[in-house]
C-alpha positions in Angstrom: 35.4 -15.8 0.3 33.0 -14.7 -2.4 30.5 -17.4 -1.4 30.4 -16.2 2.5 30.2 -12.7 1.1 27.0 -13.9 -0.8 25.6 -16.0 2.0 25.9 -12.9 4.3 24.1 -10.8 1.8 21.2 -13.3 1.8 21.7 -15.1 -1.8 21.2 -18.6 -1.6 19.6 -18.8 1.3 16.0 -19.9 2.5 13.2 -18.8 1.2 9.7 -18.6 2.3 5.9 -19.6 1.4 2.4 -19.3 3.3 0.0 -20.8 2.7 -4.0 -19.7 3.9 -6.3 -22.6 4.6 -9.3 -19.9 3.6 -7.9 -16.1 2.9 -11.9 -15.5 4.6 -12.4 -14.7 7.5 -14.5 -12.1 10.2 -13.2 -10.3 12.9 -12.6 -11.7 15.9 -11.6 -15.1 13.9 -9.2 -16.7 13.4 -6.7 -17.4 10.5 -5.0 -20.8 9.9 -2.7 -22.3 7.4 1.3 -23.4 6.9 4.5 -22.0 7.0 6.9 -23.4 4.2 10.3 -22.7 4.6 13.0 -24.3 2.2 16.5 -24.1 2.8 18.9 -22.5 0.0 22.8 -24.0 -0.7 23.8 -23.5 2.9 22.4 -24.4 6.3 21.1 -21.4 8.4 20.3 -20.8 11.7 16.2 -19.3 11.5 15.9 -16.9 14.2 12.3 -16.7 14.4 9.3 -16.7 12.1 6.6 -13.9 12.9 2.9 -13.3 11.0 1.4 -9.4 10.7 -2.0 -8.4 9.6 -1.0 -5.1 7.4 -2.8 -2.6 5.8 -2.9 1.4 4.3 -4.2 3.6 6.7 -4.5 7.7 5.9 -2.1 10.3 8.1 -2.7 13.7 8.2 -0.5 16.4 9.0 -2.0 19.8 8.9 -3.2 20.1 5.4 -1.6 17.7 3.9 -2.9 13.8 3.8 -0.6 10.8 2.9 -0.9 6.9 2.4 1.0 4.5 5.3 1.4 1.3 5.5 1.1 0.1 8.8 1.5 -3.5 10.5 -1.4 -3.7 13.2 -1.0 -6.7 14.6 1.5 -9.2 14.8 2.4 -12.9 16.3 5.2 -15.3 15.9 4.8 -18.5 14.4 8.5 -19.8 15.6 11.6 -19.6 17.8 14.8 -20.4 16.5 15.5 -23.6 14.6 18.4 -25.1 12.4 17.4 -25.6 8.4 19.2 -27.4 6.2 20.4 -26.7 2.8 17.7 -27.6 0.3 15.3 -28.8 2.7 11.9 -27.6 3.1 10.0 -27.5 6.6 6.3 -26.6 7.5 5.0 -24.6 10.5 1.7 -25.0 11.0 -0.1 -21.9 12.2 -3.3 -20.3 14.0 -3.6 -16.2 13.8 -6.3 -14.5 15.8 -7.7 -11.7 14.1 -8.0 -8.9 16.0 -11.8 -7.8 16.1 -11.3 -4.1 15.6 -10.0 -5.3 12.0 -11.3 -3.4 9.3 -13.8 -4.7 6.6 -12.7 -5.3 3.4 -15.3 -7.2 1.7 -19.3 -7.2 1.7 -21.8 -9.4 0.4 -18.6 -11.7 -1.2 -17.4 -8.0 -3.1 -14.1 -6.6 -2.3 -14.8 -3.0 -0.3 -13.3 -0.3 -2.7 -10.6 1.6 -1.0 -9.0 -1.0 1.3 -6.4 -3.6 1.5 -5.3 -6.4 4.1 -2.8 -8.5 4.1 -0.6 -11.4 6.2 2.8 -10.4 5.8 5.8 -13.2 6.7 8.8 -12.4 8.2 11.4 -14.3 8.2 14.9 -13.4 10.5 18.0 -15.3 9.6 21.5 -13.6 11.1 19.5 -10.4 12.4 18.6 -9.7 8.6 14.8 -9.9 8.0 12.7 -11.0 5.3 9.3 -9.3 4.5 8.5 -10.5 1.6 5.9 -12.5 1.5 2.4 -11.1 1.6 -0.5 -13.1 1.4 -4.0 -11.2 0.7 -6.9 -11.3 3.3 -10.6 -10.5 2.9 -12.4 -9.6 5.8 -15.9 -10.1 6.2 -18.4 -8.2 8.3 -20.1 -9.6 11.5 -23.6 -9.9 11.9 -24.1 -6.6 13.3 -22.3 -4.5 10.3 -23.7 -6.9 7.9 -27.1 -5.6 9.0 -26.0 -2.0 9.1 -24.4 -2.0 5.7 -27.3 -4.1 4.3 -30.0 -1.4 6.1 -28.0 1.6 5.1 -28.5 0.1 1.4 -32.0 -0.7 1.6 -32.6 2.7 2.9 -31.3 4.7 -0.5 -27.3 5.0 0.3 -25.3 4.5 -2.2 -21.5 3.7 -1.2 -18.9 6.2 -2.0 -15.7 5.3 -0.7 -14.1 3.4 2.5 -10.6 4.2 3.6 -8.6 3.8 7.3 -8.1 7.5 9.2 -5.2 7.6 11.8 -6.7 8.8 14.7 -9.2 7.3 18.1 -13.1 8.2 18.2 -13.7 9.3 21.9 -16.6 7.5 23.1 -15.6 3.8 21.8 -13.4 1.3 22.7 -10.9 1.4 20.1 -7.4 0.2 20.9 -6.3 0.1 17.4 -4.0 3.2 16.3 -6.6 3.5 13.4 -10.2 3.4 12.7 -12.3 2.8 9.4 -14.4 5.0 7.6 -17.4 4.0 5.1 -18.6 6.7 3.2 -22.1 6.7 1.7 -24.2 9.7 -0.1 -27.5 9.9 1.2 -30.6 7.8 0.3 -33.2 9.7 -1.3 -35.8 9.8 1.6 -32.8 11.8 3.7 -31.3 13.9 1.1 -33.0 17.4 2.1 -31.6 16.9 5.6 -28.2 14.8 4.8 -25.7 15.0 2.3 -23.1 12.1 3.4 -22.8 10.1 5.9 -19.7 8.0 7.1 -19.7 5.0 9.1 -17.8 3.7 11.7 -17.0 0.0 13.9 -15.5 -0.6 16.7 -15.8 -4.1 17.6 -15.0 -5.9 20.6 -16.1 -9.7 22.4 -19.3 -8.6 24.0 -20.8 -5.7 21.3 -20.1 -3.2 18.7 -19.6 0.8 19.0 -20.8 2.2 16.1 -20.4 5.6 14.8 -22.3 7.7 12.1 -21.3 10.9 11.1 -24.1 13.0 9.2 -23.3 15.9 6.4 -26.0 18.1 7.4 -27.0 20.5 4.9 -28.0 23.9 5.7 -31.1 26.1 6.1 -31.9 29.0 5.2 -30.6 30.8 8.4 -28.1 28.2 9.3 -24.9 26.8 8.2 -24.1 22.6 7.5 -22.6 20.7 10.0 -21.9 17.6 11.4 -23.3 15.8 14.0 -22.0 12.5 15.4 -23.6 9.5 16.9 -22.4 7.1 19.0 -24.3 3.8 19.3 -23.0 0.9 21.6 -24.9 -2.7 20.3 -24.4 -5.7 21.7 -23.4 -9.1 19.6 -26.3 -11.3 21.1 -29.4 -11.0 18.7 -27.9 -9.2 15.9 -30.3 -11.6 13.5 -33.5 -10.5 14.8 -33.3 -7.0 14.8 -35.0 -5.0 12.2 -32.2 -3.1 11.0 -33.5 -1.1 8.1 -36.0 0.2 11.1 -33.1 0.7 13.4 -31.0 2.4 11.8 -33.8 5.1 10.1 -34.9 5.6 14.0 -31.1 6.6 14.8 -30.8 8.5 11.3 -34.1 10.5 12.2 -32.7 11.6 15.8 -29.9 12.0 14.7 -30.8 15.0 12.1 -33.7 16.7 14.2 -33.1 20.0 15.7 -32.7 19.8 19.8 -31.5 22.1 22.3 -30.2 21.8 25.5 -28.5 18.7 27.2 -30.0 15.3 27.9 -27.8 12.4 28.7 -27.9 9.4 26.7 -27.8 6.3 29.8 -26.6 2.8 28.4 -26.9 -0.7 29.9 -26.8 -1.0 33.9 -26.8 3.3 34.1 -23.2 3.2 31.7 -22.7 6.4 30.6 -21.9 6.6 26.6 -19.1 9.6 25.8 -18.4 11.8 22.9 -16.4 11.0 19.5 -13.3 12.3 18.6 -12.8 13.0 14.7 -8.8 14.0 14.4 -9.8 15.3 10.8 -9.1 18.6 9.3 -11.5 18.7 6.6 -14.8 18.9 8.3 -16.3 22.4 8.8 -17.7 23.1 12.6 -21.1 24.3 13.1 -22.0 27.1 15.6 -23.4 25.6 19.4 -23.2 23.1 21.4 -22.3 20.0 21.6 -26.5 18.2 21.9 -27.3 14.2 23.8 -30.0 12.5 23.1 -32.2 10.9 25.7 -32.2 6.6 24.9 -35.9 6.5 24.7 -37.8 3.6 23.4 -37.7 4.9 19.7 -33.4 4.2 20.5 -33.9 1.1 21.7 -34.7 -1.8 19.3 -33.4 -5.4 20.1 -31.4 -4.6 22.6 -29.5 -1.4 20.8 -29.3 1.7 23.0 -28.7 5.3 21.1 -25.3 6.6 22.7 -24.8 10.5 22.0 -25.6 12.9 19.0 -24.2 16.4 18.9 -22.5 18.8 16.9 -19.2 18.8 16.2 -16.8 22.2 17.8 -13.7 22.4 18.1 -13.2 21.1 21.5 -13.5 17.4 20.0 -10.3 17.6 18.8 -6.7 16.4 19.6 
């Protein structure tokens, strides 16, 4: 009776191992590896076997800010099989990685501020096993690899990189989450910018990014932010100048306009705003400004969405 008791409670039973083939790997990829499950003293009956990409994203709540961790995405592995006592079994497996995941490594160095993992779980008599957890580094595609890279060669230094609870308006984000690079200025911007965060939204065909500029304030007028959103295709991401690109978007983006202008994409699409579910960011006086996608916005194919200031009105 004692024995059952234990068995029911878990002890003794199978335990579980993955296995990465490469922990590396870029959104939109793919993930592959084994499964090993070995039995305990007793046969079981495995429910199922599930893989989840997991990670720490911020949450806000008025004033206050806390640390979650939250399971974005998440595919089984296996149905329901019979394992013996003491005997190990391997499921091989393929995991798609979504391509709105996060960054957490550049240039082959981990991305201060953030964490990713493959989580097994492991269901045996309706109890569940989370235990293991495999770490993942996620690389940049080509397009953020040039951003980053630009943004460096341009004077920013990186501050900090973290995951904000929330959707940007204007993207194509499906994910419950988005993440946020932080750099101070370069020198060349620093009488105009005091930070600047950084945005992707990934999907097949292109990229949405987002930059969000600390504007420093005049003499008559107060800092702000104004937001940007950018929509860049995939297809030649290696041939564009990006140091160029991105200083073209960075000087729009900080001039003074007035007015409205709409900002046209590919085949007359129409780019939208950007929602920002902080709390901390101060909200400048105006309107909201677009910016016409002339030819100093359009470099290799990349097509300046919307700059304007951020009011109230952008907020959920």
């Amino acid at each position: 009776m004692f024995k059952r008791m234990m068995q029911a409670l878990g002890v003794g039973g199978p335990s579980v191992d993955t296995v990465l083939d490469n922990p590396n790997c870029r959104p939109g990829g793919m993930l592959t590896g084994q499964v090993h499950v070995k039995g305990g003293d007793h046969p079981v009956a495995i429910e199922y076997i599930a893989l989840g990409l997991t990670t720490r994203v911020e949450v806000e709540r008025g004033d206050q800010e806390h640390a979650q961790h939250l399971e974005f995405h998440k595919l089984p592995v296996s149905g329901p099989f019979q394992l013996a006592a003491g005997v190990t079994q391997s499921i091989p497996f393929q995991f798609p990685v979504p391509w709105e995941t996060p960054i957490t490594a550049v240039y082959g160095q981990h991305l201060h501020g953030m964490i990713m993992g493959l989580r097994t779980e492991l269901s045996v008599a309706r109890a569940v096993d989370k235990g293991d957890l495999d770490a993942v580094a996620v690389h940049p595609l080509p397009v953020q690899e040039g951003i980053l890279g630009a943004l460096q060669q341009l004077g920013f230094r990186f501050k900090h990189a973290d995951l904000e609870r929330g959707h940007l308006r204007g993207t194509q984000q499906s994910l419950p989450f988005y993440q946020e690079i932080e750099f101070y200025a370069g020198p060349q911007y620093a009488h105009t910018i005091k930070e600047l965060e950084v945005s992707f939204v990934a999907t097949p065909q292109g990229m949405d990014v987002v930059l969000e500029c600390d504007k420093r304030g005049g003499f008559f007028t107060q800092g702000h932010d104004t937001i940007s959103v950018f929509h860049v295709p995939h297809h030649g991401a290696e041939q564009v100048n990006w140091a160029g690109q991105v200083d073209a978007w960075l000087q729009q983006a900080t001039q003074k306009h007035s007015g409205l202008m709409s900002a046209m994409g590919f085949g007359g699409h129409r780019s939208h705003g950007y929602h920002q579910p902080h709390g901390h960011h101060s909200g400048g006086p105006g309107v909201g400004t677009f910016l016409a996608a002339g030819a100093a916005g359009v470099v290799g194919g990349m097509v300046l969405g919307e700059v304007f200031d951020e009011v109230g009105d952008l907020f959920e």
